[in-house]
Structures are given as structure tokens and as C-alpha cells.
Backbone and ligand atoms as CSV (ligand in chain L), in Angstrom:
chain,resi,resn,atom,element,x,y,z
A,1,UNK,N,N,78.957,15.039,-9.974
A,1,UNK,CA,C,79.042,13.608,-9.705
A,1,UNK,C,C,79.514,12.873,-10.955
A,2,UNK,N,N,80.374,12.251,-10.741
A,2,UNK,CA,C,81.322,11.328,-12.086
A,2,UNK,C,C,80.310,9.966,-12.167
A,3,UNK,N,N,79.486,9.702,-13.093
A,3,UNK,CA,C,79.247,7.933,-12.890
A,3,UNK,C,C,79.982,6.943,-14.116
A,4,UNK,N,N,81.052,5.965,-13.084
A,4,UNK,CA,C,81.347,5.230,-14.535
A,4,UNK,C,C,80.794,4.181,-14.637
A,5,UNK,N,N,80.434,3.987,-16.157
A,5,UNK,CA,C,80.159,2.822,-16.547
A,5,UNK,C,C,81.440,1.588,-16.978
A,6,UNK,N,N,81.466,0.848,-16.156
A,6,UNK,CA,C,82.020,-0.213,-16.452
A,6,UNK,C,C,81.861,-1.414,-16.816
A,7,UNK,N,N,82.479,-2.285,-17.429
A,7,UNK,CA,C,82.106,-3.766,-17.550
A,7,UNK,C,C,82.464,-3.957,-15.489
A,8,UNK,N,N,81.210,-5.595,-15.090
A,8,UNK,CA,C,81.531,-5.965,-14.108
A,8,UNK,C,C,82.664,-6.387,-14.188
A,9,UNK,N,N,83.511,-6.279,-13.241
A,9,UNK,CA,C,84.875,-7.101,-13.278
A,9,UNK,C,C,84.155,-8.975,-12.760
A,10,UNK,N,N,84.997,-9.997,-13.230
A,10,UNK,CA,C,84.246,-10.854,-13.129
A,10,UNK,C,C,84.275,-11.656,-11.856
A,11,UNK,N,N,84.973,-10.826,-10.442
A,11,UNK,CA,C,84.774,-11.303,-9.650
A,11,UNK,C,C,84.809,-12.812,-8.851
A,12,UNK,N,N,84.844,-12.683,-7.681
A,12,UNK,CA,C,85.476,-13.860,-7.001
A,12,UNK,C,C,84.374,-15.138,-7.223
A,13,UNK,N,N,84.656,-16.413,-7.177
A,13,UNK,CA,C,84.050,-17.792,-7.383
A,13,UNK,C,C,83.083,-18.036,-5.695
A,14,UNK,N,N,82.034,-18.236,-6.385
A,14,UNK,CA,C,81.579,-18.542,-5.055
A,14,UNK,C,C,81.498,-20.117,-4.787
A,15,UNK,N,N,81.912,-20.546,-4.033
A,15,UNK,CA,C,82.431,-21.893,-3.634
A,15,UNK,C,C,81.208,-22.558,-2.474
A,16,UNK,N,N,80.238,-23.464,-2.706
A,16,UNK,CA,C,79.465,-23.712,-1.561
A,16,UNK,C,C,79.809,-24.823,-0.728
A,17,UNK,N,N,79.798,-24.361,0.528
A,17,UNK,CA,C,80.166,-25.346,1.023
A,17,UNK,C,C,79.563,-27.097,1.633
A,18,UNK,N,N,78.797,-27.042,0.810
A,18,UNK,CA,C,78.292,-28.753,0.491
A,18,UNK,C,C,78.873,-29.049,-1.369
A,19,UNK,N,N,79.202,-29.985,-1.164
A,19,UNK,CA,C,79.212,-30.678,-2.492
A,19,UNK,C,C,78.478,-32.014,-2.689
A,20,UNK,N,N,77.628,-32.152,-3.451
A,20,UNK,CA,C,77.795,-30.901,-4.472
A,20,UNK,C,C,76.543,-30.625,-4.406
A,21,UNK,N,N,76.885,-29.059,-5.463
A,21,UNK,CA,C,76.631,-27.559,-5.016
A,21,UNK,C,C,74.910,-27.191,-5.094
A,22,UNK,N,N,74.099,-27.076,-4.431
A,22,UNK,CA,C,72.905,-26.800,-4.848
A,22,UNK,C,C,72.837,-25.656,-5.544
A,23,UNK,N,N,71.651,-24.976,-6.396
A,23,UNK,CA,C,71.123,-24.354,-6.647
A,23,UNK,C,C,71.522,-22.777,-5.749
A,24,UNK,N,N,71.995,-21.620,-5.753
A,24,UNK,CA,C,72.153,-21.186,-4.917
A,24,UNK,C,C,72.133,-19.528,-5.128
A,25,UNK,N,N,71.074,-18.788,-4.689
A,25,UNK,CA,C,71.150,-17.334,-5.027
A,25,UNK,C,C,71.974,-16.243,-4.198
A,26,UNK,N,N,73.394,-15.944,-4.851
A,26,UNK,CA,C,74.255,-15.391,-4.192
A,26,UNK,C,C,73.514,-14.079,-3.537
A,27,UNK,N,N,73.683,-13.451,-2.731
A,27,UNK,CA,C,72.626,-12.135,-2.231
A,27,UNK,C,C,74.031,-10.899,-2.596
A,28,UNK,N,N,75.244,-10.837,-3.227
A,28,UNK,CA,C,75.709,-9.960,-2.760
A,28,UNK,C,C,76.703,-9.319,-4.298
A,29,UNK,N,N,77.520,-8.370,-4.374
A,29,UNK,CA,C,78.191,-8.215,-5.187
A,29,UNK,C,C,79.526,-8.498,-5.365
A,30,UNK,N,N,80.134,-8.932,-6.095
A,30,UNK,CA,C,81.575,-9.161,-5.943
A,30,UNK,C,C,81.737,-11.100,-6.597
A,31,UNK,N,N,80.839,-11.525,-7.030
A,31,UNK,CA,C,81.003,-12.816,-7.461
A,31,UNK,C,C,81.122,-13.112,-9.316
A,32,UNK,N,N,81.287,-14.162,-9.345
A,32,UNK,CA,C,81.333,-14.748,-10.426
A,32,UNK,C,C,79.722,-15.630,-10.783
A,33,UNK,N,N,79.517,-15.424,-11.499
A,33,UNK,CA,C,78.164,-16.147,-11.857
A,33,UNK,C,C,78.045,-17.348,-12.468
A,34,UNK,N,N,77.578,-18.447,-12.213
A,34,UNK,CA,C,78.104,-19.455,-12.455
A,34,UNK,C,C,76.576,-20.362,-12.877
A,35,UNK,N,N,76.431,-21.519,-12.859
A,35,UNK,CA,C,75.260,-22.383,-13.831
A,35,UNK,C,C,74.421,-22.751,-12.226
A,36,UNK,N,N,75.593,-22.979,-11.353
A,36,UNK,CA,C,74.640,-23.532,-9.903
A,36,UNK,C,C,74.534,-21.811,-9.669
A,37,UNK,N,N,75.527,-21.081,-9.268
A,37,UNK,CA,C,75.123,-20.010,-8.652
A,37,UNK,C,C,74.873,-18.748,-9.268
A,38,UNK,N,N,73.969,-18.024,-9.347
A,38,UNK,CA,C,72.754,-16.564,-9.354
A,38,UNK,C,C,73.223,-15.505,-8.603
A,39,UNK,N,N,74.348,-14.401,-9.180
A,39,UNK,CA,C,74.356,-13.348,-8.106
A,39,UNK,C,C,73.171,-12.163,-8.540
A,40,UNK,N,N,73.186,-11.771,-7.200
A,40,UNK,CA,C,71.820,-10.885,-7.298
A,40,UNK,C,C,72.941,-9.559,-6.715
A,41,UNK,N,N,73.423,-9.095,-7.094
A,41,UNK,CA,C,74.541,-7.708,-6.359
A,41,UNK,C,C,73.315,-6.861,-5.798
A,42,UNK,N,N,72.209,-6.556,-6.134
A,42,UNK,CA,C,71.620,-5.984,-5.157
A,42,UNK,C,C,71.050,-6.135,-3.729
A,43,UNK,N,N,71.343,-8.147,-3.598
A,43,UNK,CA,C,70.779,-8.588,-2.613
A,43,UNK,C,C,69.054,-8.629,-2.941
A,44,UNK,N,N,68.796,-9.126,-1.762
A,44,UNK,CA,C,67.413,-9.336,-2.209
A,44,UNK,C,C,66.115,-9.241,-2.806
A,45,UNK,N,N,65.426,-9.346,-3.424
A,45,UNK,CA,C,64.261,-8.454,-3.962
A,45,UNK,C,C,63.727,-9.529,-4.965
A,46,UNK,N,N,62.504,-9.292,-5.426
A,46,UNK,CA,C,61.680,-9.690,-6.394
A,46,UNK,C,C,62.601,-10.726,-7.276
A,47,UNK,N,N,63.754,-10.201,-7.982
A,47,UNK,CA,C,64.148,-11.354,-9.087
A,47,UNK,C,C,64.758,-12.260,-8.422
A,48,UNK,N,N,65.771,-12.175,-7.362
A,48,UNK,CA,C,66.019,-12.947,-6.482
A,48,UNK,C,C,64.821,-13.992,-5.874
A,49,UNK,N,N,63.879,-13.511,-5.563
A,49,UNK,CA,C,62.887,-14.510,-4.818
A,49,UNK,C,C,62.203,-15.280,-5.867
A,50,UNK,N,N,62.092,-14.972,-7.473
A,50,UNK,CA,C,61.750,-15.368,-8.658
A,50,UNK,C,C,62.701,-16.793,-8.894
A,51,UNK,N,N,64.059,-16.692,-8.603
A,51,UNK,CA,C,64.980,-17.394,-8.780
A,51,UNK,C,C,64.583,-18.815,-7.993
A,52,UNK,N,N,64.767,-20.240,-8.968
A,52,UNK,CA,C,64.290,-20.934,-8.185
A,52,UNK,C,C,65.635,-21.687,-7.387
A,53,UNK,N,N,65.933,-21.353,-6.080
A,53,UNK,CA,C,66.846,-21.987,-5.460
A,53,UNK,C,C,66.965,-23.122,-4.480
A,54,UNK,N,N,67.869,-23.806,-4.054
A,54,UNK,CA,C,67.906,-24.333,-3.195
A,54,UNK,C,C,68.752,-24.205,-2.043
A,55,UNK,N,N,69.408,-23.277,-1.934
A,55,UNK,CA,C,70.211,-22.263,-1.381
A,55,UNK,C,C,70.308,-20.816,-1.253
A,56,UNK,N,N,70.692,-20.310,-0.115
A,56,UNK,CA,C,70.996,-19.041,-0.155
A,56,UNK,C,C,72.334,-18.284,0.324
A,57,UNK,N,N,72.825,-17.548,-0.040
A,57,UNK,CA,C,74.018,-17.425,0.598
A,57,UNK,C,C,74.233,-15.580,0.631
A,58,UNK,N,N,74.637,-14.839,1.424
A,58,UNK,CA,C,74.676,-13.676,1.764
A,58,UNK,C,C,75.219,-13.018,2.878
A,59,UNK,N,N,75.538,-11.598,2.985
A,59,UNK,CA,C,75.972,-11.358,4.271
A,59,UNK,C,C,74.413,-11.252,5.585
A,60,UNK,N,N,74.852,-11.176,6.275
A,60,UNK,CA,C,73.997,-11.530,7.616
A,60,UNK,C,C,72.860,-10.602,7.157
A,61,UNK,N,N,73.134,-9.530,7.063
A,61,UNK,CA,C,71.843,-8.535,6.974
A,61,UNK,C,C,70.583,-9.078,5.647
A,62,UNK,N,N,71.501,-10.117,4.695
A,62,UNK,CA,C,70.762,-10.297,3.812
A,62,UNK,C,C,69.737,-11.497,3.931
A,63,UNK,N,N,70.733,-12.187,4.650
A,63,UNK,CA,C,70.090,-13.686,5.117
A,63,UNK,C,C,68.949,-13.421,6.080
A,64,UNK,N,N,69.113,-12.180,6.842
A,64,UNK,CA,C,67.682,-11.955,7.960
A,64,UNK,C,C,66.614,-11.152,6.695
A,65,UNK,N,N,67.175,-10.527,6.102
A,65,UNK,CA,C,65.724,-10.290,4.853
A,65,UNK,C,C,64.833,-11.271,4.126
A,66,UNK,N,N,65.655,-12.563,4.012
A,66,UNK,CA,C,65.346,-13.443,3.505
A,66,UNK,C,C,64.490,-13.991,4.679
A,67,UNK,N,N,64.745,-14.441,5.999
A,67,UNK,CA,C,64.334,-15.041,6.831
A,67,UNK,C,C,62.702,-14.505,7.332
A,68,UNK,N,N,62.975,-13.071,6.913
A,68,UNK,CA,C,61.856,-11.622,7.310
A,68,UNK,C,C,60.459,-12.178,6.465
A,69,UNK,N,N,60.868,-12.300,5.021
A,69,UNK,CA,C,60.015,-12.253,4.123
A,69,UNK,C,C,59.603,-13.581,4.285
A,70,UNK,N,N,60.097,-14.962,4.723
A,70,UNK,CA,C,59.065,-16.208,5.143
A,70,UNK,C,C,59.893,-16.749,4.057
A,71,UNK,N,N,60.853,-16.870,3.024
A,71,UNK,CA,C,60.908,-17.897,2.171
A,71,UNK,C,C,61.670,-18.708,2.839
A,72,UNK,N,N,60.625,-20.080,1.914
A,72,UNK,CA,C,61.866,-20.990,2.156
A,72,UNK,C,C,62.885,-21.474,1.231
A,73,UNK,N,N,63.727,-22.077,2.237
A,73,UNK,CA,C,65.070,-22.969,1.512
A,73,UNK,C,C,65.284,-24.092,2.212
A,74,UNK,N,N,65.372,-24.819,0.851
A,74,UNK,CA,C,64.933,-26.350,0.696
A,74,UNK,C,C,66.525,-27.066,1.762
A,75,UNK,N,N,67.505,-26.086,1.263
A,75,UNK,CA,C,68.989,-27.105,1.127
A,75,UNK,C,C,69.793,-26.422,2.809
A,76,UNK,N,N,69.987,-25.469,2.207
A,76,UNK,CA,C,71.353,-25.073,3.294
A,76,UNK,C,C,71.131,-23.056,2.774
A,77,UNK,N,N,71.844,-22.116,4.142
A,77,UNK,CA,C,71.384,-20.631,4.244
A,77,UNK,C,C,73.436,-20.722,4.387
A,78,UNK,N,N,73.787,-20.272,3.434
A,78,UNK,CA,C,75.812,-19.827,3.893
A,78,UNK,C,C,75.385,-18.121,3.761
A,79,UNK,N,N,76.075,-18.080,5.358
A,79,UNK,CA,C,76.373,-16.601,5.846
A,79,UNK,C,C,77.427,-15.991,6.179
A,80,UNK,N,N,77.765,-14.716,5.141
A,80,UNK,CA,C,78.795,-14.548,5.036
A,80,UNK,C,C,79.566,-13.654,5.783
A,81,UNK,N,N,80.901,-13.514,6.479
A,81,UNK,CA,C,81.331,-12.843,7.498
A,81,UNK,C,C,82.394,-12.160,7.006
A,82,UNK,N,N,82.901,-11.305,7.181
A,82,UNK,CA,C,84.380,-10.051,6.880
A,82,UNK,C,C,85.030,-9.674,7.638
A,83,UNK,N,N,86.468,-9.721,7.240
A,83,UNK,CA,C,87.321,-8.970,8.227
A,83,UNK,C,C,86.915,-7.569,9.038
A,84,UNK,N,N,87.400,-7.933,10.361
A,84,UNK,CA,C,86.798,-6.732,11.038
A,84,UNK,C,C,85.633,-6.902,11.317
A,85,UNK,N,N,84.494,-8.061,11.217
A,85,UNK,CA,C,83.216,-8.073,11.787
A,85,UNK,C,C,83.853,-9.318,12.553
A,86,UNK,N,N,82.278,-9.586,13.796
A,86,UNK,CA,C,82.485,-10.590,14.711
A,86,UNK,C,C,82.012,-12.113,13.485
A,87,UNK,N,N,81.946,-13.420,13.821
A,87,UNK,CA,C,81.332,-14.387,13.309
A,87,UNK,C,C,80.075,-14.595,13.515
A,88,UNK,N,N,79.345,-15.308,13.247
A,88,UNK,CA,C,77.916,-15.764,13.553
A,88,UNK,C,C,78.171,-15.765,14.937
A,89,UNK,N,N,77.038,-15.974,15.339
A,89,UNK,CA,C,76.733,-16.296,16.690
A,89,UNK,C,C,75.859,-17.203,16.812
A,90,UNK,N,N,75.752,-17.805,17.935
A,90,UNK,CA,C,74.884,-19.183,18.210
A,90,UNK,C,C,73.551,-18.346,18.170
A,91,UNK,N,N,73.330,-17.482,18.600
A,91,UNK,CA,C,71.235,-16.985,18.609
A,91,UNK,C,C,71.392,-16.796,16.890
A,92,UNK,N,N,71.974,-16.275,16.325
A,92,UNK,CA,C,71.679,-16.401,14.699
A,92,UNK,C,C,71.613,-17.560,14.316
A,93,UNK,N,N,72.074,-18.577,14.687
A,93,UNK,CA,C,72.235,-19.647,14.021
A,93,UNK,C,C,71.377,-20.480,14.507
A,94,UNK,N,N,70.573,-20.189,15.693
A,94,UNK,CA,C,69.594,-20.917,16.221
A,94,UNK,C,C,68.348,-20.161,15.593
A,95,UNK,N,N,68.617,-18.536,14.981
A,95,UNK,CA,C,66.941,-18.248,14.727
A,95,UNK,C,C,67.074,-18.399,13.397
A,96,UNK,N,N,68.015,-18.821,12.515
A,96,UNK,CA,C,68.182,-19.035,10.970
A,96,UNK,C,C,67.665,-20.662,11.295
A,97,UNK,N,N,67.956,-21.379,12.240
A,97,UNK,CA,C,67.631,-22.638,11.989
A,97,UNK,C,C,65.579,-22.298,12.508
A,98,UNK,N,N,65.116,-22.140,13.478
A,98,UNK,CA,C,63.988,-22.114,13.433
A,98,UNK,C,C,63.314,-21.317,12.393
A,99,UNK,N,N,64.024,-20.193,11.421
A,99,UNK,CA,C,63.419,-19.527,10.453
A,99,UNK,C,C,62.916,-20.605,9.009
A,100,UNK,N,N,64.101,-21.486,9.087
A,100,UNK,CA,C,64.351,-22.177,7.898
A,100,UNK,C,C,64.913,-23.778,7.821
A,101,UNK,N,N,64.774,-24.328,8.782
A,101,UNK,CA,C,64.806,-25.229,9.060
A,101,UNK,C,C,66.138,-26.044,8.306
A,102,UNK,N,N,67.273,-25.606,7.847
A,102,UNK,CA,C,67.970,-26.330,6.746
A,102,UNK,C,C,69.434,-25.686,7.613
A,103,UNK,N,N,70.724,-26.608,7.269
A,103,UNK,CA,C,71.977,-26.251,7.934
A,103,UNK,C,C,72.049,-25.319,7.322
A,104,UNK,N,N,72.926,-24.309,8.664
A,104,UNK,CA,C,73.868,-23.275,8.441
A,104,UNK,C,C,74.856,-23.185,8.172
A,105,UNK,N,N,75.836,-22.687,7.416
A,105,UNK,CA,C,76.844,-22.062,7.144
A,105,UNK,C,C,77.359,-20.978,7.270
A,106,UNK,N,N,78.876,-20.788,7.937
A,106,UNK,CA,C,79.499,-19.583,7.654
A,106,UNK,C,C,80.860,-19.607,6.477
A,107,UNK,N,N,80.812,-18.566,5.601
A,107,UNK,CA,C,81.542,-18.500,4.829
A,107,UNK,C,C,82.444,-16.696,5.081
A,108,UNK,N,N,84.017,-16.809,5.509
A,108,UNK,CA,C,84.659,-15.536,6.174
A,108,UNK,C,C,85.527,-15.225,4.793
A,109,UNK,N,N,85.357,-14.586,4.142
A,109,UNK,CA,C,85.102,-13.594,3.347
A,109,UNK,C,C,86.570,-12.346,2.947
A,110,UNK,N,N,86.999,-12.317,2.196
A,110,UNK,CA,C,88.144,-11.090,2.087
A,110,UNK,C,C,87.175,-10.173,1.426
A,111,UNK,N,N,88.152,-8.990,1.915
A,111,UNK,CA,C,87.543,-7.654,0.872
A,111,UNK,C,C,86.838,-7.741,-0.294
A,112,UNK,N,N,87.645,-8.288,-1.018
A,112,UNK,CA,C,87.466,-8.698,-2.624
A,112,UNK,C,C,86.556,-9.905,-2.553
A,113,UNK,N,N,85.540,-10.455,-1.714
A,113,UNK,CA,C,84.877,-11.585,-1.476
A,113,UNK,C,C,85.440,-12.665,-1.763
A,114,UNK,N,N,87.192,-13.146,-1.606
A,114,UNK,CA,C,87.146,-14.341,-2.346
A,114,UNK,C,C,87.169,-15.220,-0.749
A,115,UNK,N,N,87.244,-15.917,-1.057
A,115,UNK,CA,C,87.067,-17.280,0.218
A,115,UNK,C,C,87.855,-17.710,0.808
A,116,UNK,N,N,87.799,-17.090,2.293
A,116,UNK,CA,C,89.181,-17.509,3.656
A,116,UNK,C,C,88.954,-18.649,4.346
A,117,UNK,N,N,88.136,-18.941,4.588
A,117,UNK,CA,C,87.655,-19.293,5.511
A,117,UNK,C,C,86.490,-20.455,5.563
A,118,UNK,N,N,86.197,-21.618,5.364
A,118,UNK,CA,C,84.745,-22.166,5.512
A,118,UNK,C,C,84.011,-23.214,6.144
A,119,UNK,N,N,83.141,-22.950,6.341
A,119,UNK,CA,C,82.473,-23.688,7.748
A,119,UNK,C,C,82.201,-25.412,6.959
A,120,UNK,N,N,82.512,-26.324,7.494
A,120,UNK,CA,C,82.324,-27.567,6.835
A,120,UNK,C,C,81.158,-28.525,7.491
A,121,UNK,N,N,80.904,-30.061,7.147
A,121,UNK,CA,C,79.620,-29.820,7.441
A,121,UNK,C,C,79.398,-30.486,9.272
A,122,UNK,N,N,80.809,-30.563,9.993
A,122,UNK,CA,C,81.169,-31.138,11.475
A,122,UNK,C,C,80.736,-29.726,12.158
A,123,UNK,N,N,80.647,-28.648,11.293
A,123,UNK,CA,C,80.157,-27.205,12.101
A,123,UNK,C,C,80.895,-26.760,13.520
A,124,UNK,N,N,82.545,-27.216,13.238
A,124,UNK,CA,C,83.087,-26.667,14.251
A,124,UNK,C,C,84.363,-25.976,14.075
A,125,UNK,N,N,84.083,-24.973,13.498
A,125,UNK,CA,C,84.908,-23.774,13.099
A,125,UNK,C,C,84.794,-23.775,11.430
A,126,UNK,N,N,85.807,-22.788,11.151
A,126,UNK,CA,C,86.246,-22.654,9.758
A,126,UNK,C,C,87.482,-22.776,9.481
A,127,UNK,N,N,86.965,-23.601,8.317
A,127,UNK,CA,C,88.359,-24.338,7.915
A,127,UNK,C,C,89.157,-23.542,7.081
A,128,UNK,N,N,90.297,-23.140,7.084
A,128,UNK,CA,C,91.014,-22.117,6.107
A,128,UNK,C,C,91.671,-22.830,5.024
A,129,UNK,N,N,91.200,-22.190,4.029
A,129,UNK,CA,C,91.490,-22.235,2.514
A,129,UNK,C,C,92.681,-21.787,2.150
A,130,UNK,N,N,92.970,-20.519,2.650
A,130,UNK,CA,C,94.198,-20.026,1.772
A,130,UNK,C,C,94.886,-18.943,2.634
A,131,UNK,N,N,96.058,-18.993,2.722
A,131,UNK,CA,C,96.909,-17.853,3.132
A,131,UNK,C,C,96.451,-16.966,4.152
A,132,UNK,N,N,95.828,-17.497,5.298
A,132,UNK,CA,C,95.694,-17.245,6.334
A,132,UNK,C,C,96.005,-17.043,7.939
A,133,UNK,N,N,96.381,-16.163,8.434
A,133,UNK,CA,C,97.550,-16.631,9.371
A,133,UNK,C,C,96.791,-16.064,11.020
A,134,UNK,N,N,96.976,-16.956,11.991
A,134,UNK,CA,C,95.943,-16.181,12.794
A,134,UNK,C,C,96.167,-17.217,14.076
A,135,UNK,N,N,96.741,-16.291,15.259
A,135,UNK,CA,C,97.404,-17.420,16.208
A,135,UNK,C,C,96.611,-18.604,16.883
A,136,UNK,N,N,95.076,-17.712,16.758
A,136,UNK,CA,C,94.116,-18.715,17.375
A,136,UNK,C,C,93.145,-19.818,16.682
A,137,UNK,N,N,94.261,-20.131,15.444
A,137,UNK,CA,C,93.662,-21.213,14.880
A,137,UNK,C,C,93.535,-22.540,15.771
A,138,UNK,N,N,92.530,-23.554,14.997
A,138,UNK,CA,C,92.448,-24.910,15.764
A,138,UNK,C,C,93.221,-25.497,15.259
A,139,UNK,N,N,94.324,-26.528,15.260
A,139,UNK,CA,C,94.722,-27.041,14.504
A,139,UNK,C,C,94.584,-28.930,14.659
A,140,UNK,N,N,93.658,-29.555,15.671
A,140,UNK,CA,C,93.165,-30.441,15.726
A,140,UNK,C,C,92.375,-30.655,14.200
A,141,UNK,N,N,92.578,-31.776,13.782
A,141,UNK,CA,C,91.912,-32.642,12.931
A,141,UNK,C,C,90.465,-32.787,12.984
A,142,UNK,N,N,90.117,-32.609,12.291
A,142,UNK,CA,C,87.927,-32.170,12.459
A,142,UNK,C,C,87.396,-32.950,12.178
A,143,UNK,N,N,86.229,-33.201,12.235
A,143,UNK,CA,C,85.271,-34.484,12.270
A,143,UNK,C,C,85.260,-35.444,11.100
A,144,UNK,N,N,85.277,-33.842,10.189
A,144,UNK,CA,C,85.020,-34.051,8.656
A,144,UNK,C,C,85.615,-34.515,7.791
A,145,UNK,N,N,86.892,-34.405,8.822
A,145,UNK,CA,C,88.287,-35.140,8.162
A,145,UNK,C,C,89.240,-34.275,7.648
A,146,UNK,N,N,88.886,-33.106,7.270
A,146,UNK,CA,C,89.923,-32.272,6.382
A,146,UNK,C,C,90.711,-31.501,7.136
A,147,UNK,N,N,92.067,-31.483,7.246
A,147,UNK,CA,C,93.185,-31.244,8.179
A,147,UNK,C,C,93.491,-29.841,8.135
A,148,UNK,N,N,92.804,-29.142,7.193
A,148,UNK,CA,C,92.884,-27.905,7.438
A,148,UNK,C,C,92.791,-27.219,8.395
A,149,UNK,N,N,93.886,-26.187,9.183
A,149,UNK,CA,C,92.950,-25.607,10.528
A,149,UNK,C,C,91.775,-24.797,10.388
A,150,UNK,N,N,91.211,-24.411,11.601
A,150,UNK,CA,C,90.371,-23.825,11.424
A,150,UNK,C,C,89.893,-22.596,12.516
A,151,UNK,N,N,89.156,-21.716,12.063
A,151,UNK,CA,C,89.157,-20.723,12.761
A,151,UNK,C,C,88.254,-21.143,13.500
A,152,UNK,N,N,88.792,-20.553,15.149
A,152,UNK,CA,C,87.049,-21.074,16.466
A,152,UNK,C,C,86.386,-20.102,16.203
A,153,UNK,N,N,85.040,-20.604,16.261
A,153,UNK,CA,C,83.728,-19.562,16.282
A,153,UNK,C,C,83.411,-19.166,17.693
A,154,UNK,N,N,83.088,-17.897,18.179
A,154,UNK,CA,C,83.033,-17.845,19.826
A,154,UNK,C,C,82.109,-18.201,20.622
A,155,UNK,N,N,82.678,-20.292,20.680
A,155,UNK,CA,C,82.124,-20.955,20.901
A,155,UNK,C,C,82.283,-20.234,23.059
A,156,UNK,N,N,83.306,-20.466,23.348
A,156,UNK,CA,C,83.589,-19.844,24.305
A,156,UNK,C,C,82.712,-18.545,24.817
A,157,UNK,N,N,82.504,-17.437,24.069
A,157,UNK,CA,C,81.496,-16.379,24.493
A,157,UNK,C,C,80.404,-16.658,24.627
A,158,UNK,N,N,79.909,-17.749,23.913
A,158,UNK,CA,C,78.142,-17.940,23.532
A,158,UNK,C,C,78.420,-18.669,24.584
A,159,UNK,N,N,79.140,-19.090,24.989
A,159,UNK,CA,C,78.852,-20.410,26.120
A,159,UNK,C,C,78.738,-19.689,27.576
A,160,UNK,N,N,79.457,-18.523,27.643
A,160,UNK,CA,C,79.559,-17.871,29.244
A,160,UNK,C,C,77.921,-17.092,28.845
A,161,UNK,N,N,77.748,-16.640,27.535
A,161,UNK,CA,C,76.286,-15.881,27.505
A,161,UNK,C,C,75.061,-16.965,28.118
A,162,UNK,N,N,75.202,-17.761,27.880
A,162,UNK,CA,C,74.279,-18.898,28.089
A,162,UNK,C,C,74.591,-19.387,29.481
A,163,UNK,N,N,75.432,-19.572,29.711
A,163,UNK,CA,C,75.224,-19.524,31.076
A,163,UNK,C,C,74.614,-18.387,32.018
A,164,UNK,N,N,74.508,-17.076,31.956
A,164,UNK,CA,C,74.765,-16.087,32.392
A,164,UNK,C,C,73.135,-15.750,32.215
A,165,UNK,N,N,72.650,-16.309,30.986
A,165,UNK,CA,C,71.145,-16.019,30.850
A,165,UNK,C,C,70.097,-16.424,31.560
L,1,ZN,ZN,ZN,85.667,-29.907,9.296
């Protein structure tokens, strides 16, 4: 087994999507560390929960560890999504809101974690940042004002599930 030691490379900016930026303990690896934001590359655990935040931000599996263990967060939970996975879904986003009582966020994610994609605070889609190309963008003008299109969340699926339930 080869192990290298490397310097971290210094990784992508994590960008929150309220401004401005609370307090915020990144759960994942691949970021830049910054004065508001705390990456924890291991995700959750002891120094992380030590950390005093007002935010949390992580991929899904991390944000339900967080939700598991009872802490709270004061501000806002950004959950993070990747190519090739589905988006949030409305029951996550309804049991992150009864877990924690504070808005949700989705933040869609490249390989390299830098930022495609982000949920703003009209919570109706994601708004694309950068060099994104994707036929089923929205391209209506959003609540929030920012003309960016944006990707639909499957507002459409959750809606036939809910009916259907
Ligand atoms: Zn918007």
C-alpha cells in the first residue's frame, strides 16, 4: 500500500447561500477554509459539534447525522447534491425542517466541489452560477430577482408522490 503525504490542495470556496454568511461548519472535503467557514473533511464528529456554528452545510448523508445526533442550528442546514445523484426531495426537506427548524438549502456541486448550482432564498430551483448547460433549465425570472436560470427541483415528481399517497 503506497500512502502519500501531501499538502491539502487548497480547494474549492465555499460560497453560502445567504448573505451574509453565517458561521458555518463545512461537513465535507474538498473546500477552502475560510474565517466564516470550518471544513471538517471528515464530516461529522466531536470537533465539528465543538465548533460553534450557525450553519451547516454537507452532503445529505451528513446533514441526516447531524439531524440524528439532535443538534441544533440557529441559521440555515445547505445540502449538498452531485452530478449523477437525484436533488433533495420535498420529505428531506420537510424532515430537515421539522429536525431543525431553520431554511433549507441546496447547493449542486461539481466533482471538484466547486459551485454549479444554488438554491436562493425564493426556494424555487437552483440558480446556475457558471458554465452550465442543461435543456431543462427555468429560465423565468425568480422571486429573488436574480435572472440567472435555474435548475427545477422535482417539483413535478414530489407532486404526483403526494398525490398518490
Ligand atoms: Zn431566485
Amino acid at each position: 500500500m503506497v500512502v502519500r503525504i501531501c499538502r491539502p490542495s487548497k480547494g474549492a470556496h465555499f460560497i453560502h447561500p445567504v448573505d451574509p454568511a453565517p458561521r458555518t461548519a463545512v461537513l465535507a472535503a474538498g473546500f477552502q477554509e475560510t474565517k466564516l467557514a470550518r471544513v471538517f473533511p471528515l464530516g461529522w464528529n466531536g470537533r465539528a459539534a465543538r465548533f460553534s456554528r450557525s450553519s451547516v452545510a454537507g452532503p445529505l448523508e451528513q446533514v441526516l447525522r447531524v439531524a440524528r445526533a439532535g443538534w441544533r442550528v440557529e441559521h440555515s442546514i445547505v445540502v449538498f447534491t452531485y452530478p449523477g445523484e437525484r436533488g433533495l426531495s420535498a420529505r428531506e426537506r420537510e424532515s430537515f425542517w421539522k429536525a431543525f427548524e431553520v431554511p433549507v438549502f441546496e447547493q449542486y456541486l461539481g466533482l471538484n466541489s466547486e459551485l454549479l448550482a444554488t438554491e436562493c432564498d425564493a426556494h424555487a430551483g437552483l440558480h446556475i452560477v457558471s458554465g452550465y448547460e442543461d435543456l431543462d433549465l427555468e429560465h423565468d425570472v425568480c422571486a429573488c430577482g436574480n435572472q440567472a436560470p435555474r435548475l427545477t427541483r422535482g417539483a413535478r415528481i414530489d407532486e404526483l408522490a403526494a398525490l398518490l399517497s
